[in-house]
C-alpha positions as CSV (number, residue, x, y, z in Angstrom):
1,X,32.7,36.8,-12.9
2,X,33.7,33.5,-14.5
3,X,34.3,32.1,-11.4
4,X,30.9,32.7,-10.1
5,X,29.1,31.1,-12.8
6,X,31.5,27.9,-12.8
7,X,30.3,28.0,-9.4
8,X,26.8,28.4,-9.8
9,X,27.2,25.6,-12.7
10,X,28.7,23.3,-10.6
11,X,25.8,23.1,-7.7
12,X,23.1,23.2,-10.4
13,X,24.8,20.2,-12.0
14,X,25.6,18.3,-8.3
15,X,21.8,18.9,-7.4
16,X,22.1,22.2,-5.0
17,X,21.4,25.4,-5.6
18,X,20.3,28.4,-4.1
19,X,17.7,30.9,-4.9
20,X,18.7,34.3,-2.8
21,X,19.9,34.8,0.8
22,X,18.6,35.9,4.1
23,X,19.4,36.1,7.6
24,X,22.9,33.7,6.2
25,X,20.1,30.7,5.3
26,X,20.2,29.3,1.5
27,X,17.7,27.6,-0.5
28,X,18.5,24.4,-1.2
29,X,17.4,21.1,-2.5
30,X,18.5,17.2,-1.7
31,X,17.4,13.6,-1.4
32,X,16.0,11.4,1.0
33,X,14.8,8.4,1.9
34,X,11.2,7.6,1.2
35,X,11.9,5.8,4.6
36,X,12.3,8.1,6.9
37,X,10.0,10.9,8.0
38,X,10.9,14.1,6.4
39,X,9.1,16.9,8.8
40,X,8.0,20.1,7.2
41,X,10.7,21.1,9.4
42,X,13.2,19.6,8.4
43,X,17.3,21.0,7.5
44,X,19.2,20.1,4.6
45,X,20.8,16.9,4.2
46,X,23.5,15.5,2.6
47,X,22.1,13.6,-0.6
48,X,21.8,15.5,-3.8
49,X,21.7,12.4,-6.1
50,X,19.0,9.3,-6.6
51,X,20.0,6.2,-6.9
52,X,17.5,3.4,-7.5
53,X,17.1,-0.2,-8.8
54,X,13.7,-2.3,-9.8
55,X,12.9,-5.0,-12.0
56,X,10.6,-4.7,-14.6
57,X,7.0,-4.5,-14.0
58,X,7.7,-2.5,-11.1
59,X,7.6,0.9,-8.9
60,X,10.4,2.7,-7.3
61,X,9.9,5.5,-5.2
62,X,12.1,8.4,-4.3
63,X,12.0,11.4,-3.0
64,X,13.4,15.2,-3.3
65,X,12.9,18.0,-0.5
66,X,13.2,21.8,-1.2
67,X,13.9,23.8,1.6
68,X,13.3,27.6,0.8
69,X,16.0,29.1,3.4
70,X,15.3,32.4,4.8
71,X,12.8,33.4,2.1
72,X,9.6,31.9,0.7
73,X,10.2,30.7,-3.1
74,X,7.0,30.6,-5.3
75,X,6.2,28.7,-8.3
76,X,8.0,25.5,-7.8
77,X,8.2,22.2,-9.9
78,X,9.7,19.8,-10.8
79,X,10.3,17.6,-14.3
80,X,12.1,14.8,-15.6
81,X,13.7,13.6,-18.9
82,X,13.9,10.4,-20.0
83,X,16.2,7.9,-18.5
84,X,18.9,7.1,-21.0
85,X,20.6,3.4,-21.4
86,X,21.7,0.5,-23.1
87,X,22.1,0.3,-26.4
88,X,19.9,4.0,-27.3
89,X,17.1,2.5,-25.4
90,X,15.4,4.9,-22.8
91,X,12.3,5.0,-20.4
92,X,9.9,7.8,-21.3
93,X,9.7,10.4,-18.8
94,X,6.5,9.5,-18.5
95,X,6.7,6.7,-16.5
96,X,7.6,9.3,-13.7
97,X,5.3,10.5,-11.6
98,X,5.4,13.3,-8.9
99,X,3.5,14.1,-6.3
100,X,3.8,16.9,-3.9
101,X,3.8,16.0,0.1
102,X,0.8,17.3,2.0
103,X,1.8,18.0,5.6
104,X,-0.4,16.6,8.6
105,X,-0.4,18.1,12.2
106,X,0.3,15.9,14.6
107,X,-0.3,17.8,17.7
108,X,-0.2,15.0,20.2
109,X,1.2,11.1,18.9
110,X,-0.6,8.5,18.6
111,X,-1.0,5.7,21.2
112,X,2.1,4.1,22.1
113,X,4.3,6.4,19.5
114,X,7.7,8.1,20.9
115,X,7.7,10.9,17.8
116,X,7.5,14.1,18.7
117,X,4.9,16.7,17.5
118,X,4.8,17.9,14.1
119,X,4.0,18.4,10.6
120,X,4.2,14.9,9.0
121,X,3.6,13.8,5.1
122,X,1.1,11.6,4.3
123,X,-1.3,12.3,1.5
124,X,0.1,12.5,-1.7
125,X,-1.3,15.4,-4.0
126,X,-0.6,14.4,-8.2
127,X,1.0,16.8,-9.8
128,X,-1.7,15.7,-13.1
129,X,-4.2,13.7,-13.1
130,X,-3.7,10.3,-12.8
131,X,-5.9,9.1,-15.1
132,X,-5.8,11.4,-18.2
133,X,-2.0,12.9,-18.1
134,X,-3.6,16.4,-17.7
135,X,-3.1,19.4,-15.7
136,X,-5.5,19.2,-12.8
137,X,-7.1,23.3,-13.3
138,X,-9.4,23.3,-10.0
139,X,-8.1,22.1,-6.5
140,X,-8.1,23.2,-3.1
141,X,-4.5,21.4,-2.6
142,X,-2.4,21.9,-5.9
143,X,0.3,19.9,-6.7
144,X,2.4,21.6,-8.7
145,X,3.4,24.5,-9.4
146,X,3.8,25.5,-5.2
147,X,5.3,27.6,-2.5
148,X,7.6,27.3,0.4
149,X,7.2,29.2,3.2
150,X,10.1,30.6,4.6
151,X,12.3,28.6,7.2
152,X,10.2,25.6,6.1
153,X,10.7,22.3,4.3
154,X,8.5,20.7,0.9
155,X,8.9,17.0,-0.1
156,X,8.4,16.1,-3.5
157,X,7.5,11.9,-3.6
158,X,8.7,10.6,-7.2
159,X,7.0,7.4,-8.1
160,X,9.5,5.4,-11.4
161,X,8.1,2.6,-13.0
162,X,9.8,0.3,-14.9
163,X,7.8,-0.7,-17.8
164,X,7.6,-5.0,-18.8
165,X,9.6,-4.1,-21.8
166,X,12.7,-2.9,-20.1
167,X,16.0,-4.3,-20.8
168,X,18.2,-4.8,-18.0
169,X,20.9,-2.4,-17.8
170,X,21.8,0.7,-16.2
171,X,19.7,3.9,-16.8
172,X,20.6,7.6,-16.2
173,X,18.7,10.8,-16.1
174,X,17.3,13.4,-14.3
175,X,14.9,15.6,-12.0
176,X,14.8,19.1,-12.7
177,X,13.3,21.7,-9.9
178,X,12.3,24.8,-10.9
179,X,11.5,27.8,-9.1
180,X,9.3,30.5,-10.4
181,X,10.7,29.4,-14.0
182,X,13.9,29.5,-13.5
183,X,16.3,26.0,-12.4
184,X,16.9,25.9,-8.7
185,X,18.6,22.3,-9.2
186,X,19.5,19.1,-11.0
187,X,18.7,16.4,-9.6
188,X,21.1,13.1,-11.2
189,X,18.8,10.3,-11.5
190,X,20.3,6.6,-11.9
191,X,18.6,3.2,-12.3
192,X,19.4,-0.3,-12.8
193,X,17.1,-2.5,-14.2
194,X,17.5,-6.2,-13.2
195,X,17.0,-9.0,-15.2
196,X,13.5,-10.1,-14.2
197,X,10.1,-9.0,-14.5
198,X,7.3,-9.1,-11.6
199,X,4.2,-11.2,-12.4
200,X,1.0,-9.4,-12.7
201,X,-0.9,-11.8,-10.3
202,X,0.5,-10.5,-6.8
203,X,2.4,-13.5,-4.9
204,X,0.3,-11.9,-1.4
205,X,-3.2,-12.5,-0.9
206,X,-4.8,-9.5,0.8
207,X,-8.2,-7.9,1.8
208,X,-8.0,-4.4,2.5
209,X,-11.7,-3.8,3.8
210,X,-14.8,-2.5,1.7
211,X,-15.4,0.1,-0.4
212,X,-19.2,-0.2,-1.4
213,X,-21.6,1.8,1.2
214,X,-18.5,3.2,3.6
215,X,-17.3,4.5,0.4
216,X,-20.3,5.9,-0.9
217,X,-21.9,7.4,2.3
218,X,-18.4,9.0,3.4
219,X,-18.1,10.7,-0.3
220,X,-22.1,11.7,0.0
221,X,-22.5,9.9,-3.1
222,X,-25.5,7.8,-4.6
223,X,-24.4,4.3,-4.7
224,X,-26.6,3.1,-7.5
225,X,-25.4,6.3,-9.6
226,X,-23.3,5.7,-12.5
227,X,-21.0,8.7,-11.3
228,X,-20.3,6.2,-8.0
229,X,-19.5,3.3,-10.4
230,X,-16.6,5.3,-11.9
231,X,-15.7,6.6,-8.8
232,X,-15.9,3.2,-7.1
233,X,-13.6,1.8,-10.1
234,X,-11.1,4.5,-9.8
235,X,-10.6,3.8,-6.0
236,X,-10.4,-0.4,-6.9
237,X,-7.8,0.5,-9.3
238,X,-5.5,2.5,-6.9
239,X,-5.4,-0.3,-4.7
240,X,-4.9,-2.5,-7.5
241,X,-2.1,-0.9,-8.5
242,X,-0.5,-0.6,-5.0
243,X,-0.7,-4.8,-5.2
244,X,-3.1,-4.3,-2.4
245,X,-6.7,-5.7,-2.6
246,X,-10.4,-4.8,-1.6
247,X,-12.7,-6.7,-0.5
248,X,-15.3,-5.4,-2.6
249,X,-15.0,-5.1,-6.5
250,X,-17.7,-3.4,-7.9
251,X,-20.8,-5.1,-9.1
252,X,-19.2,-9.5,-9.5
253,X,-21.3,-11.3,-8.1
254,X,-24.9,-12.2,-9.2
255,X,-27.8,-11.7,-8.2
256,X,-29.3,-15.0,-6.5
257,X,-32.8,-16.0,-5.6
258,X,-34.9,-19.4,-4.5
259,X,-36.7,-19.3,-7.7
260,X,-34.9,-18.1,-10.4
261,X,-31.4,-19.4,-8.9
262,X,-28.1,-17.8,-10.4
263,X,-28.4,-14.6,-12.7
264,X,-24.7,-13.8,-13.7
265,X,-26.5,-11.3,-17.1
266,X,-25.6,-7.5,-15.1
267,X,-22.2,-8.9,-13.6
268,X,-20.1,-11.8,-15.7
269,X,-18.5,-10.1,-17.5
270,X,-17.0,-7.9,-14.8
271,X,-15.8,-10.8,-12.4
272,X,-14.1,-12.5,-15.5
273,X,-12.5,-9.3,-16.2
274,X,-11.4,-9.1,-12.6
275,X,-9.8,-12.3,-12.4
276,X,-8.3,-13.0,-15.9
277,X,-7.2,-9.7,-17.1
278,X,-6.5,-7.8,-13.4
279,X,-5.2,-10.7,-11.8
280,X,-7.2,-10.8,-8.5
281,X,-6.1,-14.0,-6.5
282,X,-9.1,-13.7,-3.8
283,X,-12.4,-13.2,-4.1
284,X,-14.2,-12.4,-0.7
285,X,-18.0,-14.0,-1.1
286,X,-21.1,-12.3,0.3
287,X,-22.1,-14.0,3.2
288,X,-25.9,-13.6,2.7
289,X,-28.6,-14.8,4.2
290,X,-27.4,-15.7,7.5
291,X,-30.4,-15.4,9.9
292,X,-32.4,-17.6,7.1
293,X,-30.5,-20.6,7.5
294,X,-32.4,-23.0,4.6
295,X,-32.2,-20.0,2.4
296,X,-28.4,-19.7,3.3
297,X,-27.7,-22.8,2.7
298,X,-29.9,-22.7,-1.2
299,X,-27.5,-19.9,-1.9
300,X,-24.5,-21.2,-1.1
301,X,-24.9,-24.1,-2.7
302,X,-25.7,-22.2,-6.1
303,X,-22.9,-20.2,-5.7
304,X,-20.0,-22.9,-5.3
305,X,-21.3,-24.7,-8.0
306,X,-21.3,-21.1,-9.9
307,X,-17.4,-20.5,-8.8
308,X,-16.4,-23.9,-10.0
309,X,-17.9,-23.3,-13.5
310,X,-16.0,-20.6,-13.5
311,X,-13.1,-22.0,-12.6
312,X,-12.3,-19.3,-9.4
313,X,-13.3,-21.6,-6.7
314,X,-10.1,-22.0,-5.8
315,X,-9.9,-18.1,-4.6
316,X,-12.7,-18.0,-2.8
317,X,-13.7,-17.5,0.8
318,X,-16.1,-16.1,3.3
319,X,-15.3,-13.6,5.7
320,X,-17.4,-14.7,9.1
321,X,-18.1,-13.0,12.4
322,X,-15.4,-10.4,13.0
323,X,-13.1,-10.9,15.7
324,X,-14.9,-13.4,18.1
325,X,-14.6,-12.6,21.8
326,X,-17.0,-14.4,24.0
327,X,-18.2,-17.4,24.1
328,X,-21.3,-16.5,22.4
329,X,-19.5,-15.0,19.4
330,X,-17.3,-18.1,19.7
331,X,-20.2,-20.9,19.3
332,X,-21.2,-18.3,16.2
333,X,-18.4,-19.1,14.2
334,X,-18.8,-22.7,15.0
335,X,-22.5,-22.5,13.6
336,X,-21.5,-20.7,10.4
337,X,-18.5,-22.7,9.7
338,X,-20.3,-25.9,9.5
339,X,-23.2,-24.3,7.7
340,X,-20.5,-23.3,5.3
341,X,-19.1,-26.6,5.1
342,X,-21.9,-29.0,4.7
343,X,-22.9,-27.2,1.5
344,X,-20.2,-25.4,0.1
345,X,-16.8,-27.1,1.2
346,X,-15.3,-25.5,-1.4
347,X,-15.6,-22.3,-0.5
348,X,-12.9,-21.5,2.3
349,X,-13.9,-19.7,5.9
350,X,-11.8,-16.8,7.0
351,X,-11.9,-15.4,10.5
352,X,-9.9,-12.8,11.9
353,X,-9.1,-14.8,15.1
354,X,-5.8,-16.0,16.3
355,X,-4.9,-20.6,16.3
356,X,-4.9,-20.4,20.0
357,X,-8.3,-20.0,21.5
358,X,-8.3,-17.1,23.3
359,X,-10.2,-18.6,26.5
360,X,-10.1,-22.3,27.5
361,X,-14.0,-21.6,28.3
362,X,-15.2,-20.9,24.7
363,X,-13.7,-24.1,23.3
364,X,-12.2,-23.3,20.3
365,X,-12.8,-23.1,16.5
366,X,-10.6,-25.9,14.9
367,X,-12.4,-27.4,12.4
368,X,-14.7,-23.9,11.8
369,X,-12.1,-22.2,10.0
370,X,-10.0,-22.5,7.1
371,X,-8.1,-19.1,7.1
372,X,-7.0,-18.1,10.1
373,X,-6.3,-14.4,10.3
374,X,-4.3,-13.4,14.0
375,X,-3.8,-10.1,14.7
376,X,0.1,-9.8,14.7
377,X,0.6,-9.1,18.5
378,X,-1.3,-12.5,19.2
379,X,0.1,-14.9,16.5
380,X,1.0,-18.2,18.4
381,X,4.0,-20.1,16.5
382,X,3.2,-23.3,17.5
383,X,-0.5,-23.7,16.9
384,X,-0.1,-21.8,13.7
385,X,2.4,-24.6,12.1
386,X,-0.1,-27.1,13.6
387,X,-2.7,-25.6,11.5
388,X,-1.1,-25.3,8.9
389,X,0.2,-28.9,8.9
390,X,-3.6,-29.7,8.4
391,X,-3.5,-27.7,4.9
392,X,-5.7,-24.5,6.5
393,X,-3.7,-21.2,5.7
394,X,-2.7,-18.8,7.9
395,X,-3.1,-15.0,7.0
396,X,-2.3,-11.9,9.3
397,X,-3.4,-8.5,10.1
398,X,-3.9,-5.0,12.2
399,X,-5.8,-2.6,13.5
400,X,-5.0,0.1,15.6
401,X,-2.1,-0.5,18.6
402,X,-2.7,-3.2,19.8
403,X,-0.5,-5.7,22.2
404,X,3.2,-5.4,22.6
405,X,4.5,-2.6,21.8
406,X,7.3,-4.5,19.9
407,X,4.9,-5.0,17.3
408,X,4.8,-2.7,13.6
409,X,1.8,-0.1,14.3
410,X,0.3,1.6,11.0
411,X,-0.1,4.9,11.7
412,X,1.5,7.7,10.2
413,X,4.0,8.8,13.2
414,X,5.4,5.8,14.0
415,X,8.7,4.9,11.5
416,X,8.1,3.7,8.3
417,X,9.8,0.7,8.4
418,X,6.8,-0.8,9.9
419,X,4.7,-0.5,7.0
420,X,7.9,-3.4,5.1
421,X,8.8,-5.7,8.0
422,X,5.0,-7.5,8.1
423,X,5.6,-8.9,5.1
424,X,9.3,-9.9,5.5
425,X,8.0,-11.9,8.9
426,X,4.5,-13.1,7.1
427,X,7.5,-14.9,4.4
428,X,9.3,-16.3,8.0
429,X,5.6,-17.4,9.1
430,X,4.2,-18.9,5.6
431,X,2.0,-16.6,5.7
432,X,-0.6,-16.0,2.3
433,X,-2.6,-13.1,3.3
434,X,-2.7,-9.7,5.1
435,X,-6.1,-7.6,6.0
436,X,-6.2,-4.6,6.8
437,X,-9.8,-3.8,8.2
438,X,-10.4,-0.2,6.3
439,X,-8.4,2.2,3.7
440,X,-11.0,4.7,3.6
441,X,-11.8,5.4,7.2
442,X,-12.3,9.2,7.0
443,X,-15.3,10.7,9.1
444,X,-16.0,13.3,6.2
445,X,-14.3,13.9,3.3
446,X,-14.2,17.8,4.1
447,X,-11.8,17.1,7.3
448,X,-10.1,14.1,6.4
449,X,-7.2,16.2,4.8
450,X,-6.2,18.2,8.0
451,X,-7.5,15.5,10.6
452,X,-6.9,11.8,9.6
453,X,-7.9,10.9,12.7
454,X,-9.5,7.6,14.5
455,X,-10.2,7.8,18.2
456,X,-10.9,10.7,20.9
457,X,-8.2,12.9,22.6
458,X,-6.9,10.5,24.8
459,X,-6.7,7.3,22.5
460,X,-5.5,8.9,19.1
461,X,-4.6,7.1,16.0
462,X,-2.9,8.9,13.1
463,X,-4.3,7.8,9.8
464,X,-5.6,4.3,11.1
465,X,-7.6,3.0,8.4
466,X,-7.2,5.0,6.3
467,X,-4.7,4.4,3.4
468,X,-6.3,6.6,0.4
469,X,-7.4,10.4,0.8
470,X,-10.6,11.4,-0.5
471,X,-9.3,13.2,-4.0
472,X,-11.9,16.2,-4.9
473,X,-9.6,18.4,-2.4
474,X,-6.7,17.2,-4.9
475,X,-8.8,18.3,-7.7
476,X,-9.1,14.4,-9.2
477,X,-12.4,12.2,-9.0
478,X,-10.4,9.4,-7.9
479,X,-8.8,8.9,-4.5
480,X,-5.2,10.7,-3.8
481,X,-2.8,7.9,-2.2
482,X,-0.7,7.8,0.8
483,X,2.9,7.5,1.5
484,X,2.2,4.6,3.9
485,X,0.2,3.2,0.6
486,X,3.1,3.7,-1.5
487,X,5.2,1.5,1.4
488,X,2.9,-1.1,1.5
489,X,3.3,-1.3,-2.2
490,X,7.2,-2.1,-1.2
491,X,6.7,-4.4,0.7
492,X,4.4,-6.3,-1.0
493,X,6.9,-6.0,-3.9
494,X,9.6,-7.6,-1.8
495,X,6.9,-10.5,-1.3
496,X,6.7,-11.1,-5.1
497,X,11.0,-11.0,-5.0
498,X,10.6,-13.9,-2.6
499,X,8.5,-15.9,-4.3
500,X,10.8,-15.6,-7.3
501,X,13.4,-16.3,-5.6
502,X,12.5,-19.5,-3.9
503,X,11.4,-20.6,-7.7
504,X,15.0,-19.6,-8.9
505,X,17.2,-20.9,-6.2
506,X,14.9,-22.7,-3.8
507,X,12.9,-21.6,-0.2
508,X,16.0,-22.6,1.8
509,X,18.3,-20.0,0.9
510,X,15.5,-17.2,1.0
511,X,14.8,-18.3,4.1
512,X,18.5,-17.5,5.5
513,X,18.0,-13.9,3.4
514,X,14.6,-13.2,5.2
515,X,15.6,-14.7,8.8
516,X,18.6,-11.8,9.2
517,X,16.0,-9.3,9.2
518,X,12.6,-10.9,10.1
519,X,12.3,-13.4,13.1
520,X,8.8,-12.7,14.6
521,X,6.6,-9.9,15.1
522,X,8.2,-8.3,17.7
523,X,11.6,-9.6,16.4
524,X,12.3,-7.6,13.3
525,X,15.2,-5.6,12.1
526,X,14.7,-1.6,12.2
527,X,17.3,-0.5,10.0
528,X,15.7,0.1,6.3
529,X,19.4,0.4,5.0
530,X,19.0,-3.7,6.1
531,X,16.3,-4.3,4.1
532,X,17.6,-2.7,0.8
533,X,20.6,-4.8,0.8
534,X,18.5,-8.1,1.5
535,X,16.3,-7.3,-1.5
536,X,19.3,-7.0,-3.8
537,X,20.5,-10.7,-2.6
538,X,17.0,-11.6,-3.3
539,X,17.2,-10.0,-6.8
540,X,20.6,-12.2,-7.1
541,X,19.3,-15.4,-6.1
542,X,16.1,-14.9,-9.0
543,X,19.2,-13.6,-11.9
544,X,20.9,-17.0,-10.7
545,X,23.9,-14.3,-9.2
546,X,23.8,-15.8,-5.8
């Protein structure tokens, strides 16, 4: 009998246990990668330990999977304790988060994918609520405590942040995962905090569509309502916190008419909050007005001269007419960019159009636009640096699957390492901003959770647009995140490690990091192993190791 408790003891302690036999299959728990799809149907692997690093100011994710073997196991969890390091100093155990993997069925991949059919992650279901620490009582998906069916696989998606307080140092710890109250494993946990800590003001520009009406008509909510507000703030702060930026912010900007001018009174207060105390580097102005042209041209003028008081002129700009593809739409943009810039040439113009002109026939737009924003299968090198020579900026973006098929696609079946690479080549490119056109494309909250769909049977799109889940199925008033979210959050992370990099040991030597891994958009390295390593030279290069 002593032998088969040392036993026992010894796969509890390595992070394996099991929890009964049958038909010769074990329960059993390990690691993996958050970058690699883990199916509901997935087998065992061979991790049973974390190992993670971050600087301060930052998230790490991980991820634990429990497969149940031949029978179902009921009541899971999972917990941590507190990571223990230098010098008696610990991070609380509540800086971990979990989150329970909600499956997706992906019956038939989307456009241009090679995965095969199957149950895929993507929304991420909070084990308590977000907001208030609590147990979440009332939800249609649960987080935690759950089942596993039989023969099947359950992710758990761990999200460690490293509070600004942090000294560097190796941290150690663990998860614990429970099974109907009883330990089914220890999970070791280990962490090294570097010597650094990320800026609050995000190094990436970004607009990652509008919240406002979509937001409000797909939740069947009042938009004028005070229970929207909250709602609306709750969505603008999971973004936020993903370093990932809407367009829309709540109620900024004030209201504006030919008599009375500028009344900031209902919404000061809230765009200086916005910019001084939650860092947002770009502010996307309402283009109002437009088919009044005198009246246009009254308001813009009021509202540079408001931004400049301010002081947040310099991260401003106007979105113009989406995606130009005629000539009609062409001479458009011409007309609005020099309405724009006649009275308000402080106020930047962004259009989502790529530095070559897309037919010799339209003419083209140089001299309309400020901020060029190319989809990533039609960025052109060469007139992109020529632009930029000029001082205008370049940005980037996607939507849908579009061009080569080289080229990162965002939807959930196609390998996570696309959701990282963009930024590694927007660095290459000296690029400043990334759009994404939606993240709350759902076509009713009620479905969105079993069919994140955009597109008909024959052009499908897994989880295009759509970055955030609507959360009253998750039981919480906000919205529930993605995993592709929680990558994007990565990525824009390794961003912010570039830009401290170049300030610590200069752009030339983060360029020869970057360029091993990122060369174009079609040029990029698929190996996320590739990518870890490159972001601990960047981490040397900002402690002055490198």
């Amino acid at each position: 009998m002593s032998y088969l408790w040392l036993a026992l003891g010894i796969a509890l302690l390595g992070g394996l246990a099991c929890a009964g036999e049958a038909g010769g299959q074990r329960a059993s728990v390990w690691v993996a990668s958050p970058w690699e799809h883990v199916l509901k149907t997935a087998r065992p692997g061979p991790a049973h330990s974390i190992r993670l690093s971050a600087a301060r100011n930052e998230y790490e994710p991980a991820r634990v999977v429990i497969a149940s073997g031949g029978t179902p196991l009921r009541d899971v969890n999972a917990t941590a304790c507190p990571l223990a390091g230098p010098g008696g100093r610990r991070i609380a155990a509540s800086n971990i988060r979990f989150y329970r993997e909600h499956y997706i069925n992906i019956d038939k991949p989307s456009s241009r994918s090679t995965a095969t059919p199957g149950w895929y992650p993507d929304p991420l279901i909070p084990f308590s609520d977000p907001v208030t620490g609590r147990p979440i009582t009332h939800a249609q998906y649960r987080g935690a405590p759950f089942d596993v069916e039989a023969g099947y696989s359950q992710g758990i998606w761990i999200d460690l942040y490293v509070p600004r307080s942090t000294p560097a140092g190796e941290y150690k710890g663990a998860i614990t995962v429970t099974c109907s109250g009883k330990a089914l494993a220890r999970v070791p946990l280990s962490l090294t905090v570097f010597d650094f800590t990320l800026p609050e003001t995000f190094a990436m520009r970004s607009n990652f569509g509008s919240l406002e009406n979509a937001l409000a008509d797909r939740l069947g909510m009042d938009q004028a309502s005070q229970e929207f507000a909250h709602v609306e703030d709750l969505y603008i702060d999971t973004l936020l916190a993903h370093r990932c930026m809407p367009s829309t912010l709540g109620r900024i900007w004030p209201d504006w008419s030919p008599e009375k001018g500028i009344d900031d009174s209902g919404s000061v207060r809230r765009l200086r909050k916005m910019v001084r105390k939650r860092h947002i580097n770009s502010l996307m102005v309402p283009f109002r007005y437009w088919d009044e042209p005198d009246k246009c041209r009254a308001y813009l003028r009021a509202m540079e001269g408001y931004l400049r008081r301010e002081g947040f002129l310099d991260l401003s700009y106007i979105y113009m007419l989406d995606e130009p593809n005629t000539a009609e739409q062409y001479e458009t943009v011409r007309q609005q960019g020099k309405l724009i810039h006649d009275v308000a040439p402080g106020i930047k113009r962004l259009c989502t159009e790529q530095t070559i002109t897309q037919d010799p026939s339209f003419g083209d737009l140089y001299g309309a636009v400020d901020i060029w924003c190319p989809l990533w299968g039609l960025y052109d090198e060469k007139t992109a640096r020529e632009r930029q020579a000029l001082g205008e900026e370049i940005w980037s973006y996607t939507a849908l699957c579009q061009v080569d098929e080289k080229n990162p696609f965002w939807e959930i079946d196609f390998p996570p390492i696309v959701y990282r690479s963009p930024l590694w080549v927007s660095w290459h490119y000296n690029l400043k901003g990334l759009l994404y056109w939606s993240s709350i494309y759902w076509k009713d909250a009620a479905t969105a959770w079993e069919r994140p769909l955009y597109g008909d049977d024959e052009e499908k799109c897994w989880g295009e647009g759509m970055l955030v889940y609507p959360g009253k199925p998750a039981g919480i008033a906000g919205p529930a995140p993605s995993i592709r979210l929680k990558l994007i959050r990565e990525a824009m992370e390794d961003y912010q490690y570039m830009a401290l990099a170049e300030k610590a040991a200069g752009k030339e030597k983060v360029d020869r990091v970057v360029s091993l891994l990122a060369r174009s958009f079609t040029d990029w390295d698929r190996n996320p192993d590739a990518y870890m390593g490159a972001r601990t030279k960047l981490a040397n290069l900002i402690q002055r190791k490198g």
